[in-house]
N, C-alpha and C positions, 0 to 999 in steps of 0.2 A: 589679269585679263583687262583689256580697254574696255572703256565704255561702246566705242566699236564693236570690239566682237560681242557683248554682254548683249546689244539690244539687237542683232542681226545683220551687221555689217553694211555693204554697201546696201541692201534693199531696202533697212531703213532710213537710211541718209537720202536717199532717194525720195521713199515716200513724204518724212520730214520735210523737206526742201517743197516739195511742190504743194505740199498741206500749206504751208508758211506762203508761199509765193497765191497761193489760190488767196488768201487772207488779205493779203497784201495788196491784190489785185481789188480787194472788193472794199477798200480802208477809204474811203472819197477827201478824208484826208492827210494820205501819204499819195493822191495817183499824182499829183504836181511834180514827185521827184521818181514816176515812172514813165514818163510821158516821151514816147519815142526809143523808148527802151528795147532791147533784144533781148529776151525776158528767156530763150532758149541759151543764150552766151551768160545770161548771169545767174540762172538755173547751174549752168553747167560748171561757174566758178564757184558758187556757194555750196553744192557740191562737196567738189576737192576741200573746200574753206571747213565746212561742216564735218569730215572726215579726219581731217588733221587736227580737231578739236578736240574729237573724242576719242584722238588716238590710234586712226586707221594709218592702213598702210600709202593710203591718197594724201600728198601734196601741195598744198594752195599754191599755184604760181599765177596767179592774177596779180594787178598791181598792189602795193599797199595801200592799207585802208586810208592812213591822212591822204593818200594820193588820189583813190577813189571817190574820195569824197568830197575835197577841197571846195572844190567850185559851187555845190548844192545848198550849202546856206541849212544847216541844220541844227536844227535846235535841242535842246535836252527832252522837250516835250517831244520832235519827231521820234527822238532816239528811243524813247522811252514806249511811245506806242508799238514801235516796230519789235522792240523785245519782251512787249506782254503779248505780241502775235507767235511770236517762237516761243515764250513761255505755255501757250494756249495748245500748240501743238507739242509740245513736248508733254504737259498732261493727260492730250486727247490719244497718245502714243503708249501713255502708265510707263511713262520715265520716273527711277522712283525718287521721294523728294531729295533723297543726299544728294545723287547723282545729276539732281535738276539745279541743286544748288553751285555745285562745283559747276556744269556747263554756265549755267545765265553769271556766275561771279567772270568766266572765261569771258564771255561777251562784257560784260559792263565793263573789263578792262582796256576795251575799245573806246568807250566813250571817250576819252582825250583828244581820238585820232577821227574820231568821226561827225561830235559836235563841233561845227565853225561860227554858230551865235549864237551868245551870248542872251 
């Protein structure tokens, strides 16, 4: 069984996502790299991004991450905040720790593609 079907399929990727994004919203310092953002379009890609993580039957076809991100100037320290905000909700959800570990190892394998300074 996915981690998808395991924790309630699409309605917790759903809830997930807008717990994280509500966090995110409230981080004074991450809103610098939300600022003008369509927060409904990138709800809706992290989503699909978040679904094919854990194995659901959804898709990510948003662009790649190096490509998402290129321009934003991101640091190991942004990155790093943004995934103790999805590690926050993934405990606030009782994700349980094996399965928190295999998602956040799934994300940290991003970090290459999404930190641009050094």
């Amino acid at each position: 069984m996915s981690l998808y079907d395991k924790y309630g399929g699409s309605g917790t990727v759903q809830t997930l996502v807008q717990k994280f994004y509500n966090r995110i919203q409230n981080d004074k310092e991450l809103e610098r790299f939300f600022k003008g953002i369509d927060f409904k379009k990138l709800i809706d890609h992290q989503v699909q991004f978040v679904s094919q993580v854990l194995g659901g039957p959804i898709k990510y076809k948003g662009q790649s991450m190096a490509y998402a991100h290129k321009d934003l100037k991101i640091s190991k320290y942004d990155f790093d905040l943004v995934a103790n905000h999805f590690l926050s909700v993934l405990k606030e959800l009782k994700v349980e720790e094996a399965d928190i570990k295999v998602i956040m190892e799934q994300l940290a394998g991003l970090a290459p593609d999404i930190i641009t300074v050094k």
